[in-house]
C-alpha positions as CSV (number, residue, x, y, z in Angstrom):
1,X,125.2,-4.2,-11.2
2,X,124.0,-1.2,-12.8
3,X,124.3,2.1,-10.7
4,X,121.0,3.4,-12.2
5,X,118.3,3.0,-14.5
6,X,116.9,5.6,-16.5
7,X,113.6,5.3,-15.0
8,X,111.3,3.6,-12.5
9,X,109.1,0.7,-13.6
10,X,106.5,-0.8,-11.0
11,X,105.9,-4.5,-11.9
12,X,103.3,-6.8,-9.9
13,X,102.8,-10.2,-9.5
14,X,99.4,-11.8,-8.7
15,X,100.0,-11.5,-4.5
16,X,99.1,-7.7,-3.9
17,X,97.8,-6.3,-6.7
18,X,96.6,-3.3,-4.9
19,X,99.2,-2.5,-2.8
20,X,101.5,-2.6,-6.1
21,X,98.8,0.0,-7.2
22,X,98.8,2.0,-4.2
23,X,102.7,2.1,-4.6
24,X,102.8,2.8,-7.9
25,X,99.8,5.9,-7.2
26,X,102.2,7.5,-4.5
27,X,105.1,7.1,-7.1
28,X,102.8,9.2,-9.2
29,X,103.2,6.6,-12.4
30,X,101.3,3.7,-13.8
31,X,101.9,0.1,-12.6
32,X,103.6,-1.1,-15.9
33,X,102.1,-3.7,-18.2
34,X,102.9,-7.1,-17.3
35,X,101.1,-10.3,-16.7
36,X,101.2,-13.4,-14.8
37,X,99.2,-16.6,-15.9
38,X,98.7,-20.2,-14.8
39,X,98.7,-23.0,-18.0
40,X,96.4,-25.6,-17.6
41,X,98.8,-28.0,-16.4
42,X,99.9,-25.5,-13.3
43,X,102.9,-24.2,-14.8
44,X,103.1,-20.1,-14.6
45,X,103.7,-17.7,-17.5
46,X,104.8,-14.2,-17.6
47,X,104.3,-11.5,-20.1
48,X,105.8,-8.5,-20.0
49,X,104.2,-6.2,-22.6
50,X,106.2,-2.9,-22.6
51,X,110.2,-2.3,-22.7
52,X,111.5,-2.1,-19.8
53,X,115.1,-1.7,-21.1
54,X,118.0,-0.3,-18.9
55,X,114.9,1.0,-16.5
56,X,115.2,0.2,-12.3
57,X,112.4,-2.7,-11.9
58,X,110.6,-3.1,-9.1
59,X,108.4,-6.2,-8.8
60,X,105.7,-6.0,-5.9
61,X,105.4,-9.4,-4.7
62,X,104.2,-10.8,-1.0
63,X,105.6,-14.1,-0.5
64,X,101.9,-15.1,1.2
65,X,99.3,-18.0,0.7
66,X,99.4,-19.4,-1.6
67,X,103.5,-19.6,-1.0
68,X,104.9,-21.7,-3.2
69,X,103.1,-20.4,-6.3
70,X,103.9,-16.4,-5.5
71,X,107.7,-17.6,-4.4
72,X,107.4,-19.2,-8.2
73,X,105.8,-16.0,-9.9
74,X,108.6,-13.8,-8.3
75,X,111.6,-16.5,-9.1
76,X,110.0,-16.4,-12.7
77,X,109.1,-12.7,-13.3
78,X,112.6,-11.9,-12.5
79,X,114.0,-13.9,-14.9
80,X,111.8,-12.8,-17.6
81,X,113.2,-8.8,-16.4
82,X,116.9,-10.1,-16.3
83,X,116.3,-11.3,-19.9
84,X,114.4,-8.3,-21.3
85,X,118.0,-6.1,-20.1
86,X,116.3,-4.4,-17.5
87,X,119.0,-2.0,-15.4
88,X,117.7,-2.9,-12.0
89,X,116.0,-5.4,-11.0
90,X,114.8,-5.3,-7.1
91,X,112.2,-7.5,-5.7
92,X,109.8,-5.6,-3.1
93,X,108.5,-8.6,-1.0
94,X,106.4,-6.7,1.6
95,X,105.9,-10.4,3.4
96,X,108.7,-12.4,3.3
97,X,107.7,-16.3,3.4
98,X,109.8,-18.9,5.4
99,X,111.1,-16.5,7.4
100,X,110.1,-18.4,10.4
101,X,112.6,-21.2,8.8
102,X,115.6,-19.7,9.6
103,X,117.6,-21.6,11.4
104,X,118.0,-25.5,13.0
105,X,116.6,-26.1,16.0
106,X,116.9,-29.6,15.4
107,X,118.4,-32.8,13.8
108,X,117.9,-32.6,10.0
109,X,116.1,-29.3,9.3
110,X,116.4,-27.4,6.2
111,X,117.0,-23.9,6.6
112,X,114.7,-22.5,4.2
113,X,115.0,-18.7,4.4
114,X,118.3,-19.0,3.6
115,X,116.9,-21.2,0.5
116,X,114.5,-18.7,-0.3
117,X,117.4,-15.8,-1.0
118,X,119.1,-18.0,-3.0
119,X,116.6,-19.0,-5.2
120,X,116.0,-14.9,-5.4
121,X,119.8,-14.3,-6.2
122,X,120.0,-17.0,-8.5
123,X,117.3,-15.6,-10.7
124,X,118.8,-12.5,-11.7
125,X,117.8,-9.9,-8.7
126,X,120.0,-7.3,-7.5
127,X,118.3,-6.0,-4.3
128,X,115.2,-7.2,-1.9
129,X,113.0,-4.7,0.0
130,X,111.4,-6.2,2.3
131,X,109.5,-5.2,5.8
132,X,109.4,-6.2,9.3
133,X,111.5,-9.9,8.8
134,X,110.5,-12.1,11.5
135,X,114.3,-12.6,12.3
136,X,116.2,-9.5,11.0
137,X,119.5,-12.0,10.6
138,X,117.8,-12.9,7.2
139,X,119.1,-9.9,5.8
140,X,123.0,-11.5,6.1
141,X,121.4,-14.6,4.0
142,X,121.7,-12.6,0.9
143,X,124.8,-11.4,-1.1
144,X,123.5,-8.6,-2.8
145,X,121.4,-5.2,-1.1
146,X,118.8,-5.3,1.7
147,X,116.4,-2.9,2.4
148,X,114.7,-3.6,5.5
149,X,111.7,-1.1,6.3
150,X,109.8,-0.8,9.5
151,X,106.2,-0.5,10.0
152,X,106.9,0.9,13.8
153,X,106.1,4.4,12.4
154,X,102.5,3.9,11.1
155,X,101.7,1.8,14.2
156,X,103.0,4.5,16.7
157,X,101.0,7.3,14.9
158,X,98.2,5.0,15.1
159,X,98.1,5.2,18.9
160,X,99.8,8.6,19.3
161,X,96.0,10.0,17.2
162,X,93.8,7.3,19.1
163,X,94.9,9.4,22.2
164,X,94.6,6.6,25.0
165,X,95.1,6.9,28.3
166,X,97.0,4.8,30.3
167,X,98.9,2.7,28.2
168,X,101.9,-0.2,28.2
169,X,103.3,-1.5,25.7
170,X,103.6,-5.9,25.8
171,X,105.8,-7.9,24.3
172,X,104.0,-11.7,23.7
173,X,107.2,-13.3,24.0
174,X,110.8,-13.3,25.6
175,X,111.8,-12.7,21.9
176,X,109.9,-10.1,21.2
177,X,111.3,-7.5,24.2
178,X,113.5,-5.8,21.1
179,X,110.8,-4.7,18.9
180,X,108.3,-3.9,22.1
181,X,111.1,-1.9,23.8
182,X,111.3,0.0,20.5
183,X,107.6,1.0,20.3
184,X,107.3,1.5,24.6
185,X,110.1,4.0,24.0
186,X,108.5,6.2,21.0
187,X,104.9,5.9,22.6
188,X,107.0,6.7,26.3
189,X,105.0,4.0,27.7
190,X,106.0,0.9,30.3
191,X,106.7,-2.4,29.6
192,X,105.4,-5.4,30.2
193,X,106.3,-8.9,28.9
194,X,104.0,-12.3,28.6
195,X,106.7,-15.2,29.6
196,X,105.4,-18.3,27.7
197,X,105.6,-21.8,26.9
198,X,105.4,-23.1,23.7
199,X,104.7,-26.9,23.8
200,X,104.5,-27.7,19.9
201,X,104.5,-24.9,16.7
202,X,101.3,-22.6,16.8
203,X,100.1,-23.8,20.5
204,X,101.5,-21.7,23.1
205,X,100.8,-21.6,27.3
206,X,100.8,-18.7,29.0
207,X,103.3,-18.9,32.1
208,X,103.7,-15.6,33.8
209,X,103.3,-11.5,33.3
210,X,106.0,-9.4,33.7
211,X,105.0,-5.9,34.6
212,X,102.4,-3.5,35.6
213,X,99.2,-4.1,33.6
214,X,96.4,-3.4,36.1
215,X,94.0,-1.2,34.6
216,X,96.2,-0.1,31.8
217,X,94.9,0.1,27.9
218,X,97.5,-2.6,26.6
219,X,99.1,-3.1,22.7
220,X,100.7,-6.4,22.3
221,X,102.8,-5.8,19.4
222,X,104.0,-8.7,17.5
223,X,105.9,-8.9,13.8
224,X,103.0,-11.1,12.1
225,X,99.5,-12.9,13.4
226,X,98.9,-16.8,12.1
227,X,96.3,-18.6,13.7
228,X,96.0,-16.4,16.6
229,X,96.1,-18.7,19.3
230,X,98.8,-17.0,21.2
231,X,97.5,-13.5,20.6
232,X,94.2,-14.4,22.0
233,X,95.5,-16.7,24.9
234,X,97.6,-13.2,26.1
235,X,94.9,-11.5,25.5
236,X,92.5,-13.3,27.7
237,X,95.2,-13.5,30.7
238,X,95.9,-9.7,30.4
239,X,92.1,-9.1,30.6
240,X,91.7,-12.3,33.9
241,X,94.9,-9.8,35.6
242,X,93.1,-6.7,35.4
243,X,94.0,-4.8,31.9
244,X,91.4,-2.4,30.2
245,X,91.3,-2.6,26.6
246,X,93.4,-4.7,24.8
247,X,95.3,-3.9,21.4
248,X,97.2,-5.8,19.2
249,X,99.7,-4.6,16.8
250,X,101.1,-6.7,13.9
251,X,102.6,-6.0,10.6
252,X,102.0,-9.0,8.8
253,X,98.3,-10.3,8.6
254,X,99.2,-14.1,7.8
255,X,95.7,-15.4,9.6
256,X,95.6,-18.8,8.3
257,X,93.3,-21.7,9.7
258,X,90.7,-20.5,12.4
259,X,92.6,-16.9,13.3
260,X,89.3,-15.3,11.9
261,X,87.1,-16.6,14.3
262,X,89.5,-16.7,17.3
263,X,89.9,-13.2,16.9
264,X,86.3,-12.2,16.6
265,X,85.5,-14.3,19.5
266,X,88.7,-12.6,21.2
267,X,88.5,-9.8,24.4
268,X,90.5,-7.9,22.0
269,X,89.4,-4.6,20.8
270,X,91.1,-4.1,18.1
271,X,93.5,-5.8,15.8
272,X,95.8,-3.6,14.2
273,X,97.3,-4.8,10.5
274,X,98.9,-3.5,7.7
275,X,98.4,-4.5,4.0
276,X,101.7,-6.3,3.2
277,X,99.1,-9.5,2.7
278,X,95.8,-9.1,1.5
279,X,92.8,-10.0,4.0
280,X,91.0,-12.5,2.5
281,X,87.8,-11.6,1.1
282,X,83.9,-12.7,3.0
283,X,85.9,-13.2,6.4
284,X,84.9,-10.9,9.9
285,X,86.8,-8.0,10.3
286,X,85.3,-5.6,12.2
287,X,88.4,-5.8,15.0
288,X,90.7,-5.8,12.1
289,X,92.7,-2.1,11.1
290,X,94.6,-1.7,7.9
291,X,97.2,0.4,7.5
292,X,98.6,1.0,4.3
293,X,102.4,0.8,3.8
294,X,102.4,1.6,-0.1
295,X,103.6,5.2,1.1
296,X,106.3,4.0,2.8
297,X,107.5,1.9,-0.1
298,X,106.7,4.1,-2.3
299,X,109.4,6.5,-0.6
300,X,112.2,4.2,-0.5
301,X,111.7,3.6,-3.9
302,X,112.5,6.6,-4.3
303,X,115.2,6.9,-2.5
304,X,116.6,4.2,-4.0
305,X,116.3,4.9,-7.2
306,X,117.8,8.5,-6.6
307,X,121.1,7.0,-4.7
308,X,119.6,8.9,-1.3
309,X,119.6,7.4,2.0
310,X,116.6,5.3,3.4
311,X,117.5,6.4,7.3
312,X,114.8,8.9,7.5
313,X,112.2,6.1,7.1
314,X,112.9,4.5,10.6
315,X,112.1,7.9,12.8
């Protein structure tokens, strides 16, 4: 692996054109020329129309509906970099697909996050970035560099400038106590934690509340929203045992299937997002925040690139 490049190229897929923009804006350089197509017969091109010789390569590429074809644009863009000599090749995946696949929990499951980072080693990339993994042990799937950013910070300054009153921080699972703890502690708020059922994927049942939540503004933070079910199910119990406002907090806007409408129908207030996958366009979002993490990325590309440390990101 190359040590470094002798300069900083920002490459995009099709997934998140503008966040590649918005990373490449902070950066203060264009987003280089390079394009990905579909042939008639659903096979994917790339053309990369500028040298990108011994430079470090970052290609901006969300893992996100539709999967299978970004996973493919990613797989193939890097190969097209490894074979133009690029110096560095790193593969920014703001969203990280599969990650929910990551171990057995039964008879004759694949494990396919551990798939996934092979299929990215295999093609030629020397580093991931990624953000906010839904299990963090993904990192130790790969053999080469992991970055693994945080989106804690822009969700705590969030709250810390909405100035609420009152506040406990709720963790919608027993899994997810590590990551509420983390934001209770820089907010210096309680905690509280939703002990749950979960009779089959994406339904969940609501069992018991752990903590003080009686008249208290509440933020349920979470690592990604799908269909919202269990979201909106704590949401509704918080409100039946006495909360205020609700708030939820995730990082990763999947919202597939009827999570549009669940959440407008929803007691919650406000749904806090950031923009590692695009919000589809035509759908309600008036609940829905976005925060951007392009400057965040943006900085550790930096970083990076320059051989400097990437701790000051997690304060």
């Amino acid at each position: 692996m190359n040590v470094h490049g002798k300069s900083i190229k920002v490459l995009n897929c099709n997934a998140n054109k503008d966040l590649a923009k918005d990373i490449a804006f902070n950066l203060g350089i264009p987003v280089g020329d390079a394009q990905v197509s579909t042939f008639s017969n659903g096979e994917i091109g790339v053309s990369i129309n500028e040298s990108i010789r011994g430079a470090d390569v970052f290609v901006v590429q969300s893992t996100c509906t539709p999967v299978n074809d970004n996973l493919m644009e990613l797989l193939i863009m890097i190969d097209a970099l490894k074979r133009a000599s690029a110096g560095r090749i790193n593969a920014v995946m703001p969203f990280y697909g599969y990650a929910r696949q990551d171990r057995k929990s039964k008879s004759r499951e694949p494990i396919t996050a551990k798939l996934v980072a092979n299929l990215i080693e295999a093609a030629g990339a020397d580093r991931v970035i990624t953000m906010d993994l839904h299990a963090p042990q993904i990192q130790g799937f790969f053999d080469i560099p992991v970055d693994h950013l945080y989106a804690a910070p822009l969700i705590v300054n969030y709250f810390i400038n909405k100035k609420l009153d009152d506040i406990v921080v709720v963790s919608p699972d027993v899994g997810g106590v590590t990551r509420a703890r983390s934001l209770a502690t820089k907010l210096d708020t309680p905690l509280a934690i939703i002990d749950k059922r979960r009779p089959k994927p994406n339904v969940s049942e609501v069992m018991n509340i752990i903590g003080d939540i009686e008249n208290k503004n509440c933020i349920i933070i979470d690592d990604m929203v799908d269909t919202a079910g269990t979201l909106v199910n704590a949401a509704k119990v918080l409100k039946d045992m006495g909360a205020k406002d609700i708030y939820v907090a995730c990082t990763h806007p999947v919202l597939s299937g009827p999570a549009f409408e669940r959440i407008r129908d929803s007691v919650i207030k406000e749904l806090i997002v950031t923009n590692t996958i695009p919000l589809l366009a035509g759908k309600p979002v008036d609940k829905i925040k976005v925060l951007s993490v392009a400057p965040l990325f943006a900085e550790a590309i930096k970083r990076i690139y320059e051989g400097l440390s990437l701790s000051k990101l997690f304060d």
